[in-house]
N, CA, C and O atoms as a MOPAC input file, in Angstrom:
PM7 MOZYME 1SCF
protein

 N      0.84700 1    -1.16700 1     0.00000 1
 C      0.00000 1     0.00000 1     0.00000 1
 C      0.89600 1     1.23500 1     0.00000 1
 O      1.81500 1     1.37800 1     0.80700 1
 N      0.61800 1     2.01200 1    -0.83300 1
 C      1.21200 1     3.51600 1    -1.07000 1
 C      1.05000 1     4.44400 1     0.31100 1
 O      0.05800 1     4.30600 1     1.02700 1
 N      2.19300 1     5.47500 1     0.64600 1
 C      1.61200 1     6.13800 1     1.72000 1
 C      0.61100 1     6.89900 1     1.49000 1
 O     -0.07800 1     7.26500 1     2.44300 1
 N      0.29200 1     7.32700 1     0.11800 1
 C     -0.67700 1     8.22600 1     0.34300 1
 C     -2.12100 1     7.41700 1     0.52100 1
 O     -3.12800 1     8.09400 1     0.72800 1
 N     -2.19300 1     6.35800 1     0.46200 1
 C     -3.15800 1     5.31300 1     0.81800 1
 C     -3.45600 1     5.73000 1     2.55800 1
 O     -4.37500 1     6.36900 1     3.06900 1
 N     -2.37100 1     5.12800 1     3.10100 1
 C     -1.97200 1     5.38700 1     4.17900 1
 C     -2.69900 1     6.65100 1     4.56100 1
 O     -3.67500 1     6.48700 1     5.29200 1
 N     -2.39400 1     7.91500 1     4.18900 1
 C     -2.77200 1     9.00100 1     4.68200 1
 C     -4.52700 1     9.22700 1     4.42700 1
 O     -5.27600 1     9.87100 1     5.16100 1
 N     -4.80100 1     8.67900 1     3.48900 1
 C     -6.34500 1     9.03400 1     2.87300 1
 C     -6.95000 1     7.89300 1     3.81300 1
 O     -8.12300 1     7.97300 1     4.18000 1
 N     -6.11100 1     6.80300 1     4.20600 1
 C     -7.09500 1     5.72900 1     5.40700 1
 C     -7.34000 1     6.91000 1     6.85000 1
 O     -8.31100 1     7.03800 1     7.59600 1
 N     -6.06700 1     7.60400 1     6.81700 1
 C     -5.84600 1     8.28600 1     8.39300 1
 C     -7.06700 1     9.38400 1     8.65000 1
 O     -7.79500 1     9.55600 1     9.62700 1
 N     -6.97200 1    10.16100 1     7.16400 1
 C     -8.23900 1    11.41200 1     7.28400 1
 C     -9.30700 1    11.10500 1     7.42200 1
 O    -10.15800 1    11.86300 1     7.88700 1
 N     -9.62100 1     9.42600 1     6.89800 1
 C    -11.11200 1     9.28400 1     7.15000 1
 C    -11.02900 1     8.77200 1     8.17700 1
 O    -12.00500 1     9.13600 1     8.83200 1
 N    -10.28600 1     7.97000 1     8.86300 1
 C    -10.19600 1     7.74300 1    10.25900 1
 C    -10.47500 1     9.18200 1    11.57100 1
 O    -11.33600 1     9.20300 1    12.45000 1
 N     -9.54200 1    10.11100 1    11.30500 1
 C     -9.84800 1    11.52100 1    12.01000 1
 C    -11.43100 1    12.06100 1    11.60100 1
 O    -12.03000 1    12.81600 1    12.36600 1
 N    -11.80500 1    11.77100 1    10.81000 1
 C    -13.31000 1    12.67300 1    10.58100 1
 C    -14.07500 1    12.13100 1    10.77900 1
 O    -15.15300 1    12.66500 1    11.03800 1
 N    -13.89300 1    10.55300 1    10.76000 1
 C    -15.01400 1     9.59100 1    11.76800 1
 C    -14.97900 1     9.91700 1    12.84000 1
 O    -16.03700 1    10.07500 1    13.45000 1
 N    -13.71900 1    10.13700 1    13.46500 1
 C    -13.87100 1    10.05400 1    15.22500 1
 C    -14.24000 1    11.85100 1    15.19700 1
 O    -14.85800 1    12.15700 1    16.21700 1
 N    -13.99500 1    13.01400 1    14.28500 1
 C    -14.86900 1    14.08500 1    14.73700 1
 C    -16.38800 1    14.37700 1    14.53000 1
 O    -17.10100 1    15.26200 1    15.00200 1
 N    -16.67800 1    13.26200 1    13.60100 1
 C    -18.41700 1    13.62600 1    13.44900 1
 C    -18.87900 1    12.75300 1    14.63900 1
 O    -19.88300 1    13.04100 1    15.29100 1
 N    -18.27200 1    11.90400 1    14.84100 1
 C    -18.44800 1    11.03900 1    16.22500 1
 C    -18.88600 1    11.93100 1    17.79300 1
 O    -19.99300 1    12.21000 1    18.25500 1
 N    -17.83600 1    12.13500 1    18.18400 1
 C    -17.45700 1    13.79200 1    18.84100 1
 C    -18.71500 1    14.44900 1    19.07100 1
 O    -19.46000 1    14.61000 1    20.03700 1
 N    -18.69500 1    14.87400 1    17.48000 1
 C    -20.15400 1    15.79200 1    17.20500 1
 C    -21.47600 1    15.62100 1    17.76300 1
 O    -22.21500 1    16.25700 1    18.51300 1
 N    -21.51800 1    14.08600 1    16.86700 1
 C    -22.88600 1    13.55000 1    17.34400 1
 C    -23.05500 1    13.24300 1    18.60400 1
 O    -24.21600 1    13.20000 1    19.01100 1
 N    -22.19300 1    13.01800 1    19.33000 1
 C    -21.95800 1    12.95600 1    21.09100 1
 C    -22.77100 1    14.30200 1    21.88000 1
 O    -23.84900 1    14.37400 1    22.47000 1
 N    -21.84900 1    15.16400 1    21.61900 1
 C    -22.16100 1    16.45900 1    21.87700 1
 C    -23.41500 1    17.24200 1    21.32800 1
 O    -23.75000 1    18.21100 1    22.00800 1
 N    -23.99000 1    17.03000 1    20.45500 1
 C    -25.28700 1    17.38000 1    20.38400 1
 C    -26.09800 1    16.66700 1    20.91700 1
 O    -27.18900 1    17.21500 1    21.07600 1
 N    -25.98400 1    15.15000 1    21.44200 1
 C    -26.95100 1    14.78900 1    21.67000 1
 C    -27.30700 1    15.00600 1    23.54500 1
 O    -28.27600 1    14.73300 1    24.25300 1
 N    -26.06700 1    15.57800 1    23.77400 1
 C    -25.53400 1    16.21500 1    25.31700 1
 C    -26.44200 1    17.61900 1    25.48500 1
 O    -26.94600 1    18.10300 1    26.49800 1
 N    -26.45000 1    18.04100 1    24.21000 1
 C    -26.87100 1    19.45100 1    24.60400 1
 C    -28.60700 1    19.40700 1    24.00700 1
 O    -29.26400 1    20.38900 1    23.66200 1
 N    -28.85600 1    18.61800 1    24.01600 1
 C    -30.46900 1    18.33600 1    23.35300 1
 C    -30.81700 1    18.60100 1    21.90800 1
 O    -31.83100 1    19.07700 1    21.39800 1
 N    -29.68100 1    18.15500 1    21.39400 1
 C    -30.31800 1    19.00600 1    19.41900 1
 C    -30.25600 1    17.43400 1    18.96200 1
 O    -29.16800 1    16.91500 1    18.71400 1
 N    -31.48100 1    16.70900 1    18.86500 1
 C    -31.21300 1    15.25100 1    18.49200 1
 C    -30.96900 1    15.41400 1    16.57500 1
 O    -30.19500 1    14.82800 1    15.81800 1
 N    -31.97700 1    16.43500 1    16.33500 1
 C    -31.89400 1    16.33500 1    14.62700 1
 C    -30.45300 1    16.56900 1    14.13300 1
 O    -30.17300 1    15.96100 1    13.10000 1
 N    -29.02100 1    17.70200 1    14.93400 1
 C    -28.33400 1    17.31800 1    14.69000 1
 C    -27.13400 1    16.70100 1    15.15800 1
 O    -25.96200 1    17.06800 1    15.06800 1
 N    -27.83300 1    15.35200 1    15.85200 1
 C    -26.92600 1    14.47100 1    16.06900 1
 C    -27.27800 1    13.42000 1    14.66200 1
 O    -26.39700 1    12.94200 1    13.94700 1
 N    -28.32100 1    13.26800 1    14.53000 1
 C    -28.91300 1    12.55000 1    13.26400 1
 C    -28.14700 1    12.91900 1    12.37900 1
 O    -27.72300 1    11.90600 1    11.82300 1
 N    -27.66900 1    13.94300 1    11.87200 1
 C    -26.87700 1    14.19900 1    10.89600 1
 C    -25.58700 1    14.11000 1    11.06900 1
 O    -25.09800 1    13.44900 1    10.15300 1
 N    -24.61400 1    14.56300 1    12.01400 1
 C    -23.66100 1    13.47800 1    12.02500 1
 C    -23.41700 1    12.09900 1    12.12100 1
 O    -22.34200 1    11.56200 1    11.85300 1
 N    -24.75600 1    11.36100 1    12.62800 1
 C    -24.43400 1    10.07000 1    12.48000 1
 C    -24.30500 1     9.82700 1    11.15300 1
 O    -23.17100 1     9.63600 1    10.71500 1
 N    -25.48300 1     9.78700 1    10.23400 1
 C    -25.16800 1     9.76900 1     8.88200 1
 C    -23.92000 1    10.40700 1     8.43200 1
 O    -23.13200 1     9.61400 1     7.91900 1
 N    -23.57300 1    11.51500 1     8.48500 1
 C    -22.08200 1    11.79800 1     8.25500 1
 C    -21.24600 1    10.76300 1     8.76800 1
 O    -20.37000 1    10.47900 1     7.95100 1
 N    -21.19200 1    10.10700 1     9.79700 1
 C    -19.93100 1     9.59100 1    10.55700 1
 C    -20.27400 1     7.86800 1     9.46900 1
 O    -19.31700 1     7.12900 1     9.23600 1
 N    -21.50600 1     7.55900 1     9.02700 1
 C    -21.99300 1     6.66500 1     7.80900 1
 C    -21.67400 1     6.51200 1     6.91600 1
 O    -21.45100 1     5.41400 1     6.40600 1
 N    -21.51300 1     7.83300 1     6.31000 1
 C    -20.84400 1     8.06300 1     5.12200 1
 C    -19.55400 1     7.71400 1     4.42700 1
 O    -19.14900 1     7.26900 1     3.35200 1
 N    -19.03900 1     8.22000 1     5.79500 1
 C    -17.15300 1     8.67300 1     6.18900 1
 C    -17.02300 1     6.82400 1     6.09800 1
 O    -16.24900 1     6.35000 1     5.26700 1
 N    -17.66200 1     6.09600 1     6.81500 1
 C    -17.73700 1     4.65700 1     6.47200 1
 C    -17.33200 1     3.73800 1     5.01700 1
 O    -16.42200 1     3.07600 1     4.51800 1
 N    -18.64300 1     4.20800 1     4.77600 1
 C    -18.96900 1     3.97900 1     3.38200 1
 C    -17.52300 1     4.18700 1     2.24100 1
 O    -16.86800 1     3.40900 1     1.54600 1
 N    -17.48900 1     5.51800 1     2.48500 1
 C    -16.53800 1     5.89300 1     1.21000 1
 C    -15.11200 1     5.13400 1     1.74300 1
 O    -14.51900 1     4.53100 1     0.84800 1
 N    -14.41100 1     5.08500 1     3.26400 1
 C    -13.53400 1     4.13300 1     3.25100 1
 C    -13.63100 1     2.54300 1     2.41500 1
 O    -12.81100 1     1.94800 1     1.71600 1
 N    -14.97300 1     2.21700 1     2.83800 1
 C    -14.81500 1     0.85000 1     2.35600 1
 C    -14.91900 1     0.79700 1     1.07400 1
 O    -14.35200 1    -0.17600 1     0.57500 1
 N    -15.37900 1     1.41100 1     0.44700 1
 C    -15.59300 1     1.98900 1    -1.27600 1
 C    -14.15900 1     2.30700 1    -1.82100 1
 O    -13.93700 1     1.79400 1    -2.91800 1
 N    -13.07200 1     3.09500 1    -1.24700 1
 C    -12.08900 1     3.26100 1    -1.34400 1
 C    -10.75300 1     1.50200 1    -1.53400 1
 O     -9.81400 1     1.23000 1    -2.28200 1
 N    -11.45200 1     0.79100 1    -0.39300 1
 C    -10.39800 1    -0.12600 1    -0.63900 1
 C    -11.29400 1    -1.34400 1    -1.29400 1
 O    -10.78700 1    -2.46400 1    -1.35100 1
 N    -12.54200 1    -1.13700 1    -1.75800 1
 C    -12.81500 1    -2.01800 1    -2.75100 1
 C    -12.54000 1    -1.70600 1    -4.29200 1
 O    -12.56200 1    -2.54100 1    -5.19600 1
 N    -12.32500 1    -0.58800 1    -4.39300 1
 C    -11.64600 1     0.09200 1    -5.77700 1
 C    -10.19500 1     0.03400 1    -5.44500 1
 O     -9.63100 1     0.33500 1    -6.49700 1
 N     -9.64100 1    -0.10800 1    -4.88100 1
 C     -7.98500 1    -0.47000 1    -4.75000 1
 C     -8.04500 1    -1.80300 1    -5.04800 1
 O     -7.37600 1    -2.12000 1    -6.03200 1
 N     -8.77800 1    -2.87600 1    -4.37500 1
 C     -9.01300 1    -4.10300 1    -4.61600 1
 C     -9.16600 1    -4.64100 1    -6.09600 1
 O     -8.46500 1    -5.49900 1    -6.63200 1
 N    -10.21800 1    -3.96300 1    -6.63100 1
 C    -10.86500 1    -4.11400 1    -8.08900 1
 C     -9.27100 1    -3.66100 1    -8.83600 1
 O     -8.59100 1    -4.48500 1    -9.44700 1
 N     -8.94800 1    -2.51000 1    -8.68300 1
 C     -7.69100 1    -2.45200 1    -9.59600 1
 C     -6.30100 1    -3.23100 1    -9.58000 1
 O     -5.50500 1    -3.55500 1   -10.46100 1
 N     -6.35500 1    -3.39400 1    -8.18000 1
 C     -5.20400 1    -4.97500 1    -8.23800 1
 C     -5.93600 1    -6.15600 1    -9.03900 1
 O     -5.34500 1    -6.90700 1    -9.81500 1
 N     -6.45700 1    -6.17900 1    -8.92700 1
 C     -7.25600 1    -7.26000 1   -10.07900 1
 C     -7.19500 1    -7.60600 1   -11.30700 1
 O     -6.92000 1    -8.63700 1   -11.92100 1
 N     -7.65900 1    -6.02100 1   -11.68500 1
 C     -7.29700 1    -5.75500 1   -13.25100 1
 C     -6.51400 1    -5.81900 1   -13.42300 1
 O     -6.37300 1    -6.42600 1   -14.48500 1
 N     -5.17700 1    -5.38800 1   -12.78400 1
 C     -3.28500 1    -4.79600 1   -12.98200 1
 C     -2.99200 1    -6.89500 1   -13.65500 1
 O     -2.63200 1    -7.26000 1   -14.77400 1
 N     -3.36300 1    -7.84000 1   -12.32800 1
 C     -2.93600 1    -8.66700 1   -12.32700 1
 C     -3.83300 1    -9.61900 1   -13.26700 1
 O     -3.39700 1   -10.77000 1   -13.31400 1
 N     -4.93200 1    -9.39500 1   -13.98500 1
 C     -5.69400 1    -9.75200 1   -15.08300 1
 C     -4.88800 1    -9.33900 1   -16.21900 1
 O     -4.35700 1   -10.05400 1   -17.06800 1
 N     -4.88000 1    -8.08100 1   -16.10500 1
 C     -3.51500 1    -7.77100 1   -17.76900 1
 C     -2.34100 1    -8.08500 1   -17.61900 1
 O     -1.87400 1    -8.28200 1   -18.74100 1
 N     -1.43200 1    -8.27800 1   -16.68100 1
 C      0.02400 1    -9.25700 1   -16.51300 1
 C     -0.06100 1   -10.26600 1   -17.13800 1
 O      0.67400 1   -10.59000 1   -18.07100 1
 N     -1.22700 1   -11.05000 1   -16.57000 1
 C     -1.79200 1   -12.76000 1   -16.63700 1
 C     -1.81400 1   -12.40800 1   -18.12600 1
 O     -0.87000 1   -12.89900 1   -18.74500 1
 N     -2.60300 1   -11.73100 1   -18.79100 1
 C     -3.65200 1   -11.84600 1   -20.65600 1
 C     -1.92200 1   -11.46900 1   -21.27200 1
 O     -1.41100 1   -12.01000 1   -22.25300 1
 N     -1.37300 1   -10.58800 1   -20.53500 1
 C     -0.06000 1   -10.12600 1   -21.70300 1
 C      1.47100 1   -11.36400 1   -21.73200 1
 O      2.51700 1   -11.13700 1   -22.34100 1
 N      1.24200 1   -12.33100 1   -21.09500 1
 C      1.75600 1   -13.34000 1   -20.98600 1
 C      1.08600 1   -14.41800 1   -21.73400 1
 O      0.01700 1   -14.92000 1   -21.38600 1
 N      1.97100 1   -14.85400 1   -23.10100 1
 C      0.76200 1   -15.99900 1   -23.85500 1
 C      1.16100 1   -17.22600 1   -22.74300 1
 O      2.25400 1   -17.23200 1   -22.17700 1
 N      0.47200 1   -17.91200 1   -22.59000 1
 C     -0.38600 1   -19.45900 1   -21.67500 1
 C      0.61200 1   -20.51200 1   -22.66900 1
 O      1.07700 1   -20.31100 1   -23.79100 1
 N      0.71900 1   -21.69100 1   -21.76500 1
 C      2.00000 1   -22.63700 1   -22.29400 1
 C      1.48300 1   -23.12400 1   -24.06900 1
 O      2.02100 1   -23.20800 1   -25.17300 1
 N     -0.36900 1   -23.42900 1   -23.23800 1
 C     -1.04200 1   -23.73500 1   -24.84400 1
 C     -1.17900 1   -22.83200 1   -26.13400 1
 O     -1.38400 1   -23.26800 1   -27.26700 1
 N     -0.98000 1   -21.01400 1   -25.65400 1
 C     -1.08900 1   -20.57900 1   -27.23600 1
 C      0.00400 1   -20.19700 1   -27.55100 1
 O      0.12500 1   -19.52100 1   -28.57200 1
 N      1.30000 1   -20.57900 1   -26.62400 1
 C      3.03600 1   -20.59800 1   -27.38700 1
 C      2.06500 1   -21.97600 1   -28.23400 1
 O      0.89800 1   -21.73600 1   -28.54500 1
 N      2.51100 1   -22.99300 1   -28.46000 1
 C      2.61900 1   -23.88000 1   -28.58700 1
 C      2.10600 1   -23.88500 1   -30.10200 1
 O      2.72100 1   -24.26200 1   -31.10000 1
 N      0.68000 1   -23.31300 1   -29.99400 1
 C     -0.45700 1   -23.04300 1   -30.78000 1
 C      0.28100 1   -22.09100 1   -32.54200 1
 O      0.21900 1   -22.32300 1   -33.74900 1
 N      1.01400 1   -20.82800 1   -31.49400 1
 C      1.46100 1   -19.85700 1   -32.33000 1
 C      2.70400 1   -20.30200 1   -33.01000 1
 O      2.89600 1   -19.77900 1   -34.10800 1
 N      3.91200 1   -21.46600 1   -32.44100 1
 C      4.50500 1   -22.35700 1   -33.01800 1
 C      4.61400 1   -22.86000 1   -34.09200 1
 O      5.56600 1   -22.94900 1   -34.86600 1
 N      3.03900 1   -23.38100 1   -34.15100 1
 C      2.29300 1   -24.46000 1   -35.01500 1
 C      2.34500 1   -23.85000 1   -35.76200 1
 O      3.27600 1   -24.06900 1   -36.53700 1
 N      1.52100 1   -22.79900 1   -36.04500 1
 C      1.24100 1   -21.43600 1   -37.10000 1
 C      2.12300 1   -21.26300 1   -37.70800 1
 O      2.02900 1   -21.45800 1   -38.92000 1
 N      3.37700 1   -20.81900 1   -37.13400 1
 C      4.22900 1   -20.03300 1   -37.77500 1
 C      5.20800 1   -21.31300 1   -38.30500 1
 O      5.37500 1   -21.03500 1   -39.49200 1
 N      5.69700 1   -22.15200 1   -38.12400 1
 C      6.41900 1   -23.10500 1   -38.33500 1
 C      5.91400 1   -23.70900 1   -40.18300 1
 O      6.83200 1   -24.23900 1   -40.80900 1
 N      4.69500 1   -23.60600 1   -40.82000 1
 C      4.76800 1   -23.83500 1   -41.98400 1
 C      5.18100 1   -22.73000 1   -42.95400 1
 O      5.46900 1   -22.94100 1   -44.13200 1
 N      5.18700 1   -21.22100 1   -42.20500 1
 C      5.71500 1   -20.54500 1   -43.61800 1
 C      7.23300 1   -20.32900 1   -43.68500 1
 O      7.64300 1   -19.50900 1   -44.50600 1
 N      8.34100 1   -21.15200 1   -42.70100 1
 C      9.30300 1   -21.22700 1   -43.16400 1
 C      9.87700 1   -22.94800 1   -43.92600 1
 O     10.94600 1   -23.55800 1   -43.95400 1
 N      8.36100 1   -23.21500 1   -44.49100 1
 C      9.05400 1   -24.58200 1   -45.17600 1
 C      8.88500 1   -24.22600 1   -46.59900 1
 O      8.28300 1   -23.18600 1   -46.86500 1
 N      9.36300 1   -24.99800 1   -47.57100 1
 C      9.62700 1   -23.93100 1   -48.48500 1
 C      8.86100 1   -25.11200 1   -49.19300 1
 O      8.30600 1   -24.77700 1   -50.23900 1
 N      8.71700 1   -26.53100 1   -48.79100 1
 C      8.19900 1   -27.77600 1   -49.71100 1
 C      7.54300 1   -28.73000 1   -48.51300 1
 O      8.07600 1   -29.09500 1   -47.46500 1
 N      6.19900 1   -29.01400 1   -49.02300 1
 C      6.06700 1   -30.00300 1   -48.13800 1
 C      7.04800 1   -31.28400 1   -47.86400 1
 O      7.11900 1   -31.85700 1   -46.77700 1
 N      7.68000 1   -31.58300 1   -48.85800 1
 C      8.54000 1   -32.93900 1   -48.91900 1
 C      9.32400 1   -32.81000 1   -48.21700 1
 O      9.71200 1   -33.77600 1   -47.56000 1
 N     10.08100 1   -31.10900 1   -48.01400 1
 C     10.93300 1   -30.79800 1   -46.91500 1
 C     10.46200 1   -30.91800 1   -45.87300 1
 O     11.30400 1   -31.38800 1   -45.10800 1
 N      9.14700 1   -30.67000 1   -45.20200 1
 C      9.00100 1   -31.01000 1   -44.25200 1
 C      8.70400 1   -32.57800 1   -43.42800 1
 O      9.07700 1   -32.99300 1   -42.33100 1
 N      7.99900 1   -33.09300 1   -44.33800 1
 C      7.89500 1   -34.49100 1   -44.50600 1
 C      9.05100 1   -35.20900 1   -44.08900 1
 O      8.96200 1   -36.07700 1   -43.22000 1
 N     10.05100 1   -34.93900 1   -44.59900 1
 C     11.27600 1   -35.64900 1   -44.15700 1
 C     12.43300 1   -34.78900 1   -43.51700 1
 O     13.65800 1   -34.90900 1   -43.54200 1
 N     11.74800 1   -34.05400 1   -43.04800 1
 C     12.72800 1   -33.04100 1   -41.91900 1
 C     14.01800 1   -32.75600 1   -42.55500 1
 O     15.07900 1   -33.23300 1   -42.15400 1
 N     13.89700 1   -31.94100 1   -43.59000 1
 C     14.72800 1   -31.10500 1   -44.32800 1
 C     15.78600 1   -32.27700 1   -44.85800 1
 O     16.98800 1   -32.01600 1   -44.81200 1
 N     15.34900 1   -33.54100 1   -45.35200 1
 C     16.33200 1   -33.79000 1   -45.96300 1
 C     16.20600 1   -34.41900 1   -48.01400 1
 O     17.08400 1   -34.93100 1   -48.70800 1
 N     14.79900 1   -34.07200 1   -48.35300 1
 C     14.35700 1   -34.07900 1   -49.48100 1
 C     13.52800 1   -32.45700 1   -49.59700 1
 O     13.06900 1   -31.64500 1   -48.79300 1
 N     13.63500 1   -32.54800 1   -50.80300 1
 C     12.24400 1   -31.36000 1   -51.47000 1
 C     11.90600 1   -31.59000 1   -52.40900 1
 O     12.71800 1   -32.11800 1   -53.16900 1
 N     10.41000 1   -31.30500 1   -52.93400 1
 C      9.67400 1   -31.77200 1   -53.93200 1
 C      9.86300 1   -31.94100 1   -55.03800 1
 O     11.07700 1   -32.01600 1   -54.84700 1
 N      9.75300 1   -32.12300 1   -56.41100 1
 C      9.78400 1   -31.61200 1   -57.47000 1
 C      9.31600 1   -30.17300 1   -57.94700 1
 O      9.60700 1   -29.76900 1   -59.07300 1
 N      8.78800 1   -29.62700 1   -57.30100 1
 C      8.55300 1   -28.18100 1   -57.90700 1
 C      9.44400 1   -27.46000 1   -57.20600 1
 O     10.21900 1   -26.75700 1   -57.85500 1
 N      9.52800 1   -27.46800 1   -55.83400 1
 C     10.77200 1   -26.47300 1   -54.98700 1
 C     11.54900 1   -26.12500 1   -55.65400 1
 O     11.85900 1   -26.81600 1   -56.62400 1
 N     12.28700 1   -24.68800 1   -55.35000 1
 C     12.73000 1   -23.99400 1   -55.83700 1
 C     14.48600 1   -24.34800 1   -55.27400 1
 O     15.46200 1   -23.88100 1   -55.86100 1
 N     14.58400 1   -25.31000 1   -53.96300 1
 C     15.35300 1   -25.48600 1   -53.57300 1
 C     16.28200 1   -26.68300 1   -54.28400 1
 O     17.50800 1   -26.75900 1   -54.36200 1
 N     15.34900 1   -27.49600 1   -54.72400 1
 C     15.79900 1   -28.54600 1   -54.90200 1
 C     17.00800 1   -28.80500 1   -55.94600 1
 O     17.24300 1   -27.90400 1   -56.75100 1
 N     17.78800 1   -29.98100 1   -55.97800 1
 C     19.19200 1   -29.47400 1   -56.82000 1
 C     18.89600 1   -30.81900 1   -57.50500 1
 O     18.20500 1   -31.75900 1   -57.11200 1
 N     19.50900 1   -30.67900 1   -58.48300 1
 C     19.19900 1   -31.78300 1   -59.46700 1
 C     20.39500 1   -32.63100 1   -59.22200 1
 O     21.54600 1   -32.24500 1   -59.01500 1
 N     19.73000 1   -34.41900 1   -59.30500 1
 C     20.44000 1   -34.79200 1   -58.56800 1
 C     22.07700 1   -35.41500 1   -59.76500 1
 O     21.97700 1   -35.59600 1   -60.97800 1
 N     22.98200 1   -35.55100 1   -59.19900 1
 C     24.13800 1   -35.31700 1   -60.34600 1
 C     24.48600 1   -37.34600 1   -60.47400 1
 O     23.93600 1   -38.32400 1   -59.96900 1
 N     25.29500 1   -37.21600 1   -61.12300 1
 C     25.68400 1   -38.80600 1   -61.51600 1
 C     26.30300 1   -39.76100 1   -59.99000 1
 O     26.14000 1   -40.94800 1   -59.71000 1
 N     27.11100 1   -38.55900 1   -59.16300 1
 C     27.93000 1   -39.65900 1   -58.65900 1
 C     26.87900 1   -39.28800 1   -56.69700 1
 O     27.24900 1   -39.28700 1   -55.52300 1
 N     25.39500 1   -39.01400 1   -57.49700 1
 C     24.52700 1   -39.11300 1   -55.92700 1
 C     23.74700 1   -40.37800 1   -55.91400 1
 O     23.06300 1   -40.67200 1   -54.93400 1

């Protein structure tokens, strides 16, 4: 956790315990309607903490959802392998016999001489 995490946990921590305070003290001096309203304030101040570290939560999530997606998986190396591995054969026959013939049409192929 970042300090400024840290610090934004601390302020809502301090303004809970002053609407707290508040609502104490009004309800000391007989004003119940506004103790009612700091309670809901001191509700609030709640709320948006826990809202706060469920959106910290949600974005570690995501961070570690796009790490995970930007890393190809053992199966689509494997996959993308496959793919790419026929456009450097130049003949099926070459591949067929693991580069040691090529077809009659290949462009590679060498004509074969008297003493082969």
């Amino acid at each position: 956790m970042r300090s400024s995490h840290y610090f934004l946990y601390f302020c809502y921590g301090v303004l809970f315990e002053w609407l707290v305070w508040c609502a104490v003290q009004s309800a000391r001096n007989g004003a119940p309607w506004v103790c009612g309203v700091f309670v809901v304030g001191s509700g609030l101040v709640v709320v948006a903490a826990a809202r706060e570290r469920a959106l910290k939560d949600a974005l570690r999530r995501e961070a570690v959802r796009t790490q995970r997606d930007s890393h190809p998986h053992p199966a689509d190396a494997g996959a993308a392998v496959a793919a790419v591995a026929p456009a450097g054969w130049c003949c099926d026959a070459w591949a067929a016999t693991a580069g040691a013939e090529h077809g009659p049409s290949c462009r590679h192929r060498r004509p074969r001489g008297d003493g082969v």
